[in-house]
C-alpha positions in Angstrom: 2.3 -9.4 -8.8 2.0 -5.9 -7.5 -1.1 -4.4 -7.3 -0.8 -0.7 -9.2 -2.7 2.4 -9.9 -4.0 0.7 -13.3 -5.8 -2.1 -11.7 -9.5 -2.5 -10.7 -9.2 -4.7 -7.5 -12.7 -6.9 -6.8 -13.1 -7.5 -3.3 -15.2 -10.4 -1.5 -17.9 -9.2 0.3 -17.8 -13.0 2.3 -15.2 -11.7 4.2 -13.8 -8.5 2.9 -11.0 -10.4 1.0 -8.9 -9.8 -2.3 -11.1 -11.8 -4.9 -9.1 -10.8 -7.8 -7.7 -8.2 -9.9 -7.5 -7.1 -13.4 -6.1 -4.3 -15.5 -9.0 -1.8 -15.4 -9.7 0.4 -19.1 -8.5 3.5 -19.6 -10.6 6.6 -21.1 -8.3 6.7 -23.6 -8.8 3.7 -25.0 -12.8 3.5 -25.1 -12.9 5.3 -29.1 -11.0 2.4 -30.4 -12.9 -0.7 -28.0 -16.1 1.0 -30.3 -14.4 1.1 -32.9 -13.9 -2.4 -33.3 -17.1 -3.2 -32.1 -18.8 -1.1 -34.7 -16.8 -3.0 -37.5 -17.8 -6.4 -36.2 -21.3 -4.7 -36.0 -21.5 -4.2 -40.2 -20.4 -7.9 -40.7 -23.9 -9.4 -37.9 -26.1 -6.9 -39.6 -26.2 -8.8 -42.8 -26.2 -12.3 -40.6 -30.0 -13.3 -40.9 -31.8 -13.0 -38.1 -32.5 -16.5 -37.7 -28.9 -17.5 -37.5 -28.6 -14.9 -35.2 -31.3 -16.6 -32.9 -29.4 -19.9 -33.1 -27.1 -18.1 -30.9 -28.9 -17.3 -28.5 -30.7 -20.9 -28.5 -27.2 -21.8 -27.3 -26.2 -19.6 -25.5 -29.3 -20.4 -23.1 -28.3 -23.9 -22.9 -24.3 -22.7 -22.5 -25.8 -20.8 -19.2 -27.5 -24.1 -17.6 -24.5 -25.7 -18.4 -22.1 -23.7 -16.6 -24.2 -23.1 -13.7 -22.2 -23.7 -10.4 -19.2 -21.8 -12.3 -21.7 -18.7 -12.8 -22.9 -19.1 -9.3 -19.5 -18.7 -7.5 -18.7 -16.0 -9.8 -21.7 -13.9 -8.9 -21.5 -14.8 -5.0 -17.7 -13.8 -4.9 -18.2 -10.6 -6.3 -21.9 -9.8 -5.1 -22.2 -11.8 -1.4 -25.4 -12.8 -2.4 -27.4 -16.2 -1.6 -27.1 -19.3 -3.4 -30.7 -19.0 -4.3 -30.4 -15.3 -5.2 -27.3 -15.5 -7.5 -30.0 -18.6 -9.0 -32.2 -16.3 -9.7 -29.6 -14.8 -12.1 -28.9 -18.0 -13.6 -32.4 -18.8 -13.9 -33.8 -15.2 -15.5 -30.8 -15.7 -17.9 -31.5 -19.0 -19.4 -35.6 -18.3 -19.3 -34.6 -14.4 -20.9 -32.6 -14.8 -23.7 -34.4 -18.1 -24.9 -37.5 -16.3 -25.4 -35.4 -13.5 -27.1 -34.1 -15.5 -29.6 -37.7 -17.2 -30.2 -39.3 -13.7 -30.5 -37.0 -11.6 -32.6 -37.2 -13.5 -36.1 -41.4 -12.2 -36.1 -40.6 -8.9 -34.6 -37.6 -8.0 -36.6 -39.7 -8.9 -40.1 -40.3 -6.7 -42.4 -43.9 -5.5 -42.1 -46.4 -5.0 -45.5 -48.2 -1.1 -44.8 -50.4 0.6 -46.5 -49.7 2.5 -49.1 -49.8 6.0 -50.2 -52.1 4.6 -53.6 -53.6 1.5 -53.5 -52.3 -1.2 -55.9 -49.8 1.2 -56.8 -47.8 1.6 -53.2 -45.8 -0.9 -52.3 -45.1 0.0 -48.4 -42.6 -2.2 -45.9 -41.6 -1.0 -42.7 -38.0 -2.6 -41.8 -35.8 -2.4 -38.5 -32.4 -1.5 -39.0 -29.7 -1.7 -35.9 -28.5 1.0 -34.2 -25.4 0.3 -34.4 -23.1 0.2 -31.2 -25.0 -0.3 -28.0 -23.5 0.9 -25.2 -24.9 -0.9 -21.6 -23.5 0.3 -17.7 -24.7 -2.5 -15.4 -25.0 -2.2 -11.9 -23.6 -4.6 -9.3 -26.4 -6.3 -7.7 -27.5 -8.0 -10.8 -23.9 -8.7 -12.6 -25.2 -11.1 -14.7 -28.8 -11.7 -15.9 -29.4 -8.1 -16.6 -26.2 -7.5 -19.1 -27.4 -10.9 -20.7 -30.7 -9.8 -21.4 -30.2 -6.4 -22.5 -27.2 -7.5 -24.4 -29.1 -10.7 -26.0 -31.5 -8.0 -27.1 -29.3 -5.7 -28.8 -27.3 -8.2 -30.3 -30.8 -10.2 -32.1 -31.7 -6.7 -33.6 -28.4 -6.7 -35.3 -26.0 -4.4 -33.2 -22.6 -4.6 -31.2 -22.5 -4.2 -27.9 -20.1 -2.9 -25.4 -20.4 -3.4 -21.5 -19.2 -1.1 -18.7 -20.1 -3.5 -15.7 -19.5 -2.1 -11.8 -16.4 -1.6 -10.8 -17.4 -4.2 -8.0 -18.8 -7.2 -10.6 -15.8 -7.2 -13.7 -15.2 -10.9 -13.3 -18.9 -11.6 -14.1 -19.4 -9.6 -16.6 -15.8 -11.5 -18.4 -17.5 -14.7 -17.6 -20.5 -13.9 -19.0 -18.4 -12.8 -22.6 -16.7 -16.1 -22.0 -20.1 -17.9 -22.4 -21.2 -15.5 -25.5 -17.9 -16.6 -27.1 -18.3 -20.3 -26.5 -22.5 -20.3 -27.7 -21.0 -18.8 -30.9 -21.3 -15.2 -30.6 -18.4 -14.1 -33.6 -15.6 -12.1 -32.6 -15.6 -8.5 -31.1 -19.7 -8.0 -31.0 -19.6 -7.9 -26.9 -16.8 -6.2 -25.4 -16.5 -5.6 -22.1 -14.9 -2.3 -20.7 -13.5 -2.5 -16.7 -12.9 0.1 -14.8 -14.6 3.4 -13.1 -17.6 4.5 -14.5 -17.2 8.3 -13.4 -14.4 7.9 -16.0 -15.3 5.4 -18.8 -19.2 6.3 -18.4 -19.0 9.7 -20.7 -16.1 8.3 -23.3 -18.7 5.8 -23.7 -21.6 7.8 -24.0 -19.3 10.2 -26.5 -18.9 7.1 -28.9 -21.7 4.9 -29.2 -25.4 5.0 -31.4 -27.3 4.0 -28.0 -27.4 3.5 -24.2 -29.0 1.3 -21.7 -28.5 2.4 -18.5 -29.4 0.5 -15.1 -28.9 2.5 -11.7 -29.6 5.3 -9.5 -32.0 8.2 -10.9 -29.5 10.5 -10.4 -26.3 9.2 -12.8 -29.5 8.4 -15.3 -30.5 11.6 -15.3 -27.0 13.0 -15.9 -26.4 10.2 -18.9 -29.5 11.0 -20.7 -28.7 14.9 -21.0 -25.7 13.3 -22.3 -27.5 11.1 -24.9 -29.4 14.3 -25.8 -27.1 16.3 -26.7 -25.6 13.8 -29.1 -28.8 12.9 -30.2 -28.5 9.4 -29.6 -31.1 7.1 -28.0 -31.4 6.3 -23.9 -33.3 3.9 -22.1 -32.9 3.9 -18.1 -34.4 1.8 -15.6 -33.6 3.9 -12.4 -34.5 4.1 -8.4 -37.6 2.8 -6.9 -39.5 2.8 -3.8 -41.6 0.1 -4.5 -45.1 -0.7 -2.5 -47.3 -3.7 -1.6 -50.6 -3.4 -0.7 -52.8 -5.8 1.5 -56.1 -6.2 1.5 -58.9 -7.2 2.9 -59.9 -10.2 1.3 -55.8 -11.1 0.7 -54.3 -14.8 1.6 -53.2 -13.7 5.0 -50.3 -16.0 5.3 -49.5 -16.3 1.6 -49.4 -12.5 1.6 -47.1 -12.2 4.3 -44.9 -14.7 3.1 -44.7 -13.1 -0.3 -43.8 -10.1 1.3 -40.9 -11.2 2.9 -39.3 -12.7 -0.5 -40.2 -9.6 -2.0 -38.5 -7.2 0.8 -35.4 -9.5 1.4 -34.5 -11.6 -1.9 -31.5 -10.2 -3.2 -30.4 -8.6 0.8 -33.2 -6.0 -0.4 -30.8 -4.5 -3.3 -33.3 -5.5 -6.2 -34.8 -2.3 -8.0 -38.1 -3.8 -8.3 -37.9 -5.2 -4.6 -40.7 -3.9 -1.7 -39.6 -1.0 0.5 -43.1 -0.4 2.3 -46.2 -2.2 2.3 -49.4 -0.7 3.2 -51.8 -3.4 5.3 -55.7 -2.5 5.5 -57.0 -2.6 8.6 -58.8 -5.5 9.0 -56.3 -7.9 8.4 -53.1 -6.3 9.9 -52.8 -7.8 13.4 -53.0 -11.3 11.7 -50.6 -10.4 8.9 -47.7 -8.6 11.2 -47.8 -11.9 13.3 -47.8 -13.6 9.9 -44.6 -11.4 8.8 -42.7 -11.7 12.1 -42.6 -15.0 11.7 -41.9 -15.4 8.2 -38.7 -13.1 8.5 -37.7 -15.1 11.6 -37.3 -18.1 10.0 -35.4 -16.5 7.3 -31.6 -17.7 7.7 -28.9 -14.7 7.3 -25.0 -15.7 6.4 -22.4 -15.5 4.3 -20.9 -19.1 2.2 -21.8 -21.0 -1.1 -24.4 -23.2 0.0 -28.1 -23.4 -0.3 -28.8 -23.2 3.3 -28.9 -19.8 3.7 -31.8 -17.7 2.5 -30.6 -14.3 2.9 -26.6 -13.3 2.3 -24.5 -9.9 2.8 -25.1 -6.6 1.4 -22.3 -5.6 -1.2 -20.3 -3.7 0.7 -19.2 -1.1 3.9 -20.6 1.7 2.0 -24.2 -0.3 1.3 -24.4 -1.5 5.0 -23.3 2.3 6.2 -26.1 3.6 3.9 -28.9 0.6 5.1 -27.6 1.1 8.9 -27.9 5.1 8.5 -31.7 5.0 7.6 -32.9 2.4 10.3 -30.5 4.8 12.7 -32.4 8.0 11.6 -35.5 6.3 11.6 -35.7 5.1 15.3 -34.1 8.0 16.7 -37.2 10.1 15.1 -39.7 7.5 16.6 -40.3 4.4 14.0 -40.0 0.9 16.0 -38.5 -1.6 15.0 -40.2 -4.9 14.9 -38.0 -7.6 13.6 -34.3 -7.0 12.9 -32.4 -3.4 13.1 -28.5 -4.6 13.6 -25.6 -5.5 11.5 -24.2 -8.7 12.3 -20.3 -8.9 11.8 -20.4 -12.3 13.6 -21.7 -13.6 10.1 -19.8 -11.5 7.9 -18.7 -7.6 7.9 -21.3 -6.3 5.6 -24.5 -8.3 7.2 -27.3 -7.0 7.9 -30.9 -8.7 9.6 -33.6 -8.5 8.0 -35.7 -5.7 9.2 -39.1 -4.5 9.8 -40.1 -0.7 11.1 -43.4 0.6 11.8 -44.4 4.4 12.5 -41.9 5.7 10.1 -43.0 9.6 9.2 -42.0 12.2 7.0 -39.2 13.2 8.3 -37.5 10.2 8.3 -35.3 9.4 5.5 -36.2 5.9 4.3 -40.1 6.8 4.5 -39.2 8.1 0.6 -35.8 7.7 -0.3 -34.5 4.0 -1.9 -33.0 2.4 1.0 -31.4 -0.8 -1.0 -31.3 -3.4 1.4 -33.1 -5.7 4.0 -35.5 -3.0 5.5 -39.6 -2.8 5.4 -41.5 0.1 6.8 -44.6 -0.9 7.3 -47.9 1.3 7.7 -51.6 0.8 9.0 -54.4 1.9 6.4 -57.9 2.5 6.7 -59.4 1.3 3.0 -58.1 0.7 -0.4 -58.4 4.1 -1.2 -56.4 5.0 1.1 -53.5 2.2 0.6 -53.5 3.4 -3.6 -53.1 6.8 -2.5 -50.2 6.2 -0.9 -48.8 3.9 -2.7 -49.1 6.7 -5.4 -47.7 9.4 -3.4 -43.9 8.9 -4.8 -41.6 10.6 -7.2 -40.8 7.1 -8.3 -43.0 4.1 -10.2 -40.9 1.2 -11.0 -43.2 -1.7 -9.5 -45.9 -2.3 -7.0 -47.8 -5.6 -5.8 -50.9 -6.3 -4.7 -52.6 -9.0 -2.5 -56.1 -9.6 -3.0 -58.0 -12.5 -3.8 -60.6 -10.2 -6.1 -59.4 -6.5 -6.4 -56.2 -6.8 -7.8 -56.7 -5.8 -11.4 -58.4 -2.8 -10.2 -56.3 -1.5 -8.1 -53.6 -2.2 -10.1 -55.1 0.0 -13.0 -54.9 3.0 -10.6 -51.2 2.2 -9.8 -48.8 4.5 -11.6 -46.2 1.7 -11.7 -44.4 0.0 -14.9 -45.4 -3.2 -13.6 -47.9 -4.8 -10.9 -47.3 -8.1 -9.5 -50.7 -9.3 -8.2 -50.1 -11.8 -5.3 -46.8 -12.0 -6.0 -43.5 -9.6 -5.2 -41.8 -8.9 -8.1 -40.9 -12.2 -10.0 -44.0 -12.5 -12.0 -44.0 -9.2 -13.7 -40.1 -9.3 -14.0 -40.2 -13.2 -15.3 -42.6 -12.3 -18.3 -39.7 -11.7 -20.9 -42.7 -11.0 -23.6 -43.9 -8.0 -21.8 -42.4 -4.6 -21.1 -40.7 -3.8 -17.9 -39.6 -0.4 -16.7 -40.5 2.6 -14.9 -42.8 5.5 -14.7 -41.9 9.0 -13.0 -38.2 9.2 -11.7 -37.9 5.1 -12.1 -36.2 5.6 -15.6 -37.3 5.7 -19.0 -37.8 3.0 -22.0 -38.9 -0.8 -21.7 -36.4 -3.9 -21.4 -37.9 -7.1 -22.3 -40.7 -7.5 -24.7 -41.5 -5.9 -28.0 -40.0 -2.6 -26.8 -36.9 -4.1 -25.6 -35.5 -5.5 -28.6 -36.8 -2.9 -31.1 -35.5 -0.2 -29.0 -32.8 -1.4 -30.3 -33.2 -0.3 -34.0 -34.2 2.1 -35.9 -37.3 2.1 -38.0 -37.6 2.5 -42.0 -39.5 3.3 -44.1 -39.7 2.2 -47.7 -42.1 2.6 -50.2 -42.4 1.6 -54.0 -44.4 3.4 -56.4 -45.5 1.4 -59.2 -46.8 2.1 -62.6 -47.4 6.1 -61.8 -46.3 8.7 -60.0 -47.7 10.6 -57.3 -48.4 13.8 -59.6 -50.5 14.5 -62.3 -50.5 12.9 -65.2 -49.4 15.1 -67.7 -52.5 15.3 -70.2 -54.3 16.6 -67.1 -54.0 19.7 -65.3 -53.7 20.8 -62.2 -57.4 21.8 -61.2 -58.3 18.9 -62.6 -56.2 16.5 -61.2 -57.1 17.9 -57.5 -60.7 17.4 -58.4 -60.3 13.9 -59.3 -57.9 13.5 -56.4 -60.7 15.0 -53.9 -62.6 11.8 -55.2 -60.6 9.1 -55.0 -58.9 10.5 -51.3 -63.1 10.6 -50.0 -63.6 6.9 -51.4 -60.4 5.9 -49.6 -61.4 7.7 -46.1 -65.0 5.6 -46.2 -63.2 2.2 -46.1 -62.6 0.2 -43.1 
């Protein structure tokens, strides 16, 4: 069949090949994909929330099931690891299990105070949003529109995807698996195609928008979510740090810093981009890193053997290859790594570890996304916080320390603080928040914030037996008299 201007064509980053193609959306037809979403959306609202979990109980189990099938998916379109593209698999399973346990208490009508004791009857409900609109980025194709999705879905709303461009056929499987768990009829739809051109026809129709990416399209979406007065939740760009200190696990340290800095090819949001080492323990922990990231086994293929796979694509190893490039020719050294290797695959890149990287050098504060660590020498802990501080951004930060790491980690102005660990640990607690601080996005996923962002709180309150006026065989004076009373006998109880 011919390939025409209409279709989205998914290339695979193994090799560069055609991986598939598919009809991609047009603008056009984005008000009527809502549409239908939002009439499916009035029929789940009135579903009780516990049948609404049971969907999600299977859909975890649906996920476990269909793991190999999920894995080559996400590898085709990703060129990610066996044991990354697990990762997915695994978060997915774990993440909306816990989902569908949680939202029954959450989403429960809650008793309140009332205006009038005895005579106030005060619940506070959570009603859906309605539509839920999600754009996913590529490097997570398929836990993260799972989550957020399982979320939105639990509080009662429809959802409608706009994956990557890159990672459609993920994002179709991953509807598939909705479909076959149960999921009725037109609640997830998924929308393929360019996101410069679906993104604000999207944004133009539905009640709410989660948004994973770069700070710069989140910034330009949430404007858009202002001026319609609709809800936005972002998790954006990050430059995340580690800190090492004195009394930290030397070799545990430095092995947890090469997960953290090359899981994923170094394109995970909440992954480590520089890591500041206290003095006293640095020589032992660079010769402690160097070998850690030697062992680590770079290639392209679906089998477990290899430990870190290819960057998504030409454009992703131009921009990796242009920060190490700018970096060395201003005086950073690099220690481990530095070259793309097309003799595994076109879009591979080693590993890579840079010390003396300045100011002036482009990855010592933009995101670089991919397999690169700058590395820097510091003197105490005060020193390593304020630097780890010293960013526009504050999406996650980790810590190694056998004793201080609450501490410092309650002077970090990071969403979340993995304490001798990378990232997992925070990310893999689906009962607490995860997000940003600063330019690293706004709103929570996960948690208590990340399914109720979802709705829309309501009030409603019952009077019984009286109104709240004055009786009418009492006047006004006097009823504020006796109402001065009763308000300081209320104010003195617990």
């Amino acid at each position: 069949m011919a390939v025409t201007t209409e279709d989205l064509v998914v290339r695979c980053p193994f090799d560069d090949s055609v991986y598939g193609t598919l009809r991609a959306t047009r603008p056009e037809e984005v008000p009527a994909a809502v549409a239908h979403a939002r009439r499916a959306q009035a029929d789940w609202a009135g579903v009780p929330v516990a049948d609404r979990s049971r969907v999600f109980t299977r859909l975890a189990r649906v996920v476990l099931a269909n793991r190999d099938r999920i894995l080559d998916t996400i590898q085709s379109e990703t060129g990610k690891s066996r044991l990354s593209a697990f990762e997915e698999v695994l978060d997915a399973a774990r993440g909306v299990r816990v989902f569908a346990r949680q939202a029954p208490r959450l989403l429960r009508p809650v008793r309140r105070a009332g205006a009038i004791p005895l005579l106030t009857r005060t619940l506070e409900h959570h009603r859906p949003v309605g539509v839920v609109g999600i754009i996913n980025p590529w490097n997570y194709p398929f836990n993260l529109p799972a989550t957020d999705a399982a979320q939105a879905l639990l509080a009662g709303n429809a959802v409608v995807l706009k994956p990557d461009s890159r990672t459609p056929f993920t994002a179709l499987l991953l509807a598939e698996l909705m479909a076959e768990a149960g999921l009725p009829d037109g609640l997830f739809r998924v929308l393929p195609g360019a996101g410069a051109e679906l993104g604000p026809r999207l944004v133009a129709e539905v009640d709410y928008l989660m948004f994973t990416g770069s700070t710069a399209t989140g910034r330009t979406l949430a404007a858009a979510c202002a001026e319609r007065l609709i809800g936005f939740s972002g998790e954006l760009g990050g430059k995340n740090p580690l800190l090492v200190l004195a009394d930290a696990n030397v070799r545990a340290a430095a092995a947890g810093t090469a997960r953290a800095a090359f899981a994923n090819t170094g394109q995970v949001c909440v992954g480590i981009e520089r890591a500041y080492v206290v003095g006293e323990v640095y020589e032992a922990f660079v010769a402690e890193l160097l070998d850690q990231t030697g062992r680590l086994r770079l290639g392209v293929g679906y089998g477990w053997d290899i430990d870190v796979g290819s960057l998504s694509s030409a454009s992703q190893l131009a921009a990796v290859a242009a920060h190490v490039a700018d970096a060395v020719a201003k005086g950073a050294f690099v220690l481990a790594g530095g070259r793309a290797r097309p003799d595994l695959g076109p879009f591979c890149y080693e590993p890579t570890v840079l010390t003396g990287v300045t100011e002036e050098m482009t990855l010592c504060r933009e995101e670089t996304f991919g397999p690169v660590l700058a590395l820097y020498r510091v003197g105490t802990e005060d020193e390593a916080v304020r630097l780890a501080n010293d960013s526009a951004y504050g999406l996650n930060a980790s810590v190694w320390s056998a004793r201080r790491g609450p501490a410092v980690a309650a002077r970090l102005r990071v969403g979340t603080v993995n304490i001798n660990e990378g990232y997992a640990a925070a990310w893999g607690s689906h009962t607490a928040p995860m997000g940003g601080m600063g330019e690293s996005g706004v709103g929570r996923r996960h948690g208590t914030q990340g399914l109720l962002k979802y709705t829309e709180p309501q009030t409603v309150a019952e009077q019984r037996l009286h109104p709240i006026a004055p009786p009418e065989r009492l006047g006004n004076e006097s009823y504020g008299r006796v109402m001065s009373r009763a308000i300081r006998i209320l104010n003195r109880l617990p």
